[in-house]
Phi, psi and omega in degrees: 000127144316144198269325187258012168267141201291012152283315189311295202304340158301295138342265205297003164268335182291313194257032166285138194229144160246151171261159191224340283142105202316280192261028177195127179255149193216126183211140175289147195234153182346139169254144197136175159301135340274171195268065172218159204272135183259122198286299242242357171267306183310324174336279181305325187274310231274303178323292188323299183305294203282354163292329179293352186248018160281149160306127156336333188239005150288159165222136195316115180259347167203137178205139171231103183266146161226158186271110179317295211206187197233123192276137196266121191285287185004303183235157181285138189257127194283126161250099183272152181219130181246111190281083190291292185239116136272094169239211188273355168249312200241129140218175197240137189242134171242100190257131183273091192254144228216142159245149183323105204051018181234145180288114191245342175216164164217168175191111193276148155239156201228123163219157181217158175308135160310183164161140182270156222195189185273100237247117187259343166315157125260148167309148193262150188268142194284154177210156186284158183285160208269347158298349183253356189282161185285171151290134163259008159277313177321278195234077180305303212066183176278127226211106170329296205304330164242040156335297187279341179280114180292129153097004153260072173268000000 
């Protein structure tokens, strides 16, 4: 993403919040067909409120959202955010996103400070690229796993 291409500008309009609030937010939802709140913008505005009560250098590190109620883009939607833990690696957030007065979304969230560390990857083992591998369809040959299938012996 371009800071000035009109996707970026797109994006980051979609998941525009005005704060009303230390912990409270206020955002708009897609206009359009169908009249229903598209769950994966309430999502992104939900993260977004709660990245805002955070230190600047954490990053979301886990998030579980669920879905209520079915949101309406007509009206604007409230995002309360509640400040579970602030420590020295992780904090944690919990966020409401609200239509009038009913809760329609909810979402935990987790983030944490970069920090160095044990590097725990292993290297992935060299493999041929998947245009020279066979069809294992072309010919399976005999195989347990196609025991229960007639005429694949």
């Amino acid at each position: 993403m371009q800071p000035n291409d009109p996707d970026t500008a797109d994006l980051v309009s979609m998941l525009s919040l005005t704060r009303d609030d230390a912990d409270l937010f206020r955002g708009r939802c897609h206009a359009g067909a169908p009249l229903r709140a598209f769950g994966g913008q309430v999502a992104a505005q939900a993260l977004t409120a709660a990245g805002r009560t955070i230190d600047a250098a954490q990053s979301p590190n886990s998030l579980h959202g669920y879905f209520l109620r079915a949101g309406d883009p007509r009206d604007p939607i409230e995002y309360r955010v509640e400040r579970l833990h602030d420590g020295g690696t992780y904090a944690n957030r919990r966020v409401t996103a609200t239509q009038r007065g009913e809760a329609i979304f909810t979402l935990s969230a987790s983030f944490k400070r970069p920090e160095e560390g044990y590097d725990r990857h292993v290297r992935m083992p060299s493999a041929s690229p998947p245009e020279q591998l066979t069809d294992p369809l072309d010919d399976p040959g005999p195989h347990p796993d196609y025991a229960d299938f007639p005429g694949w012996e």
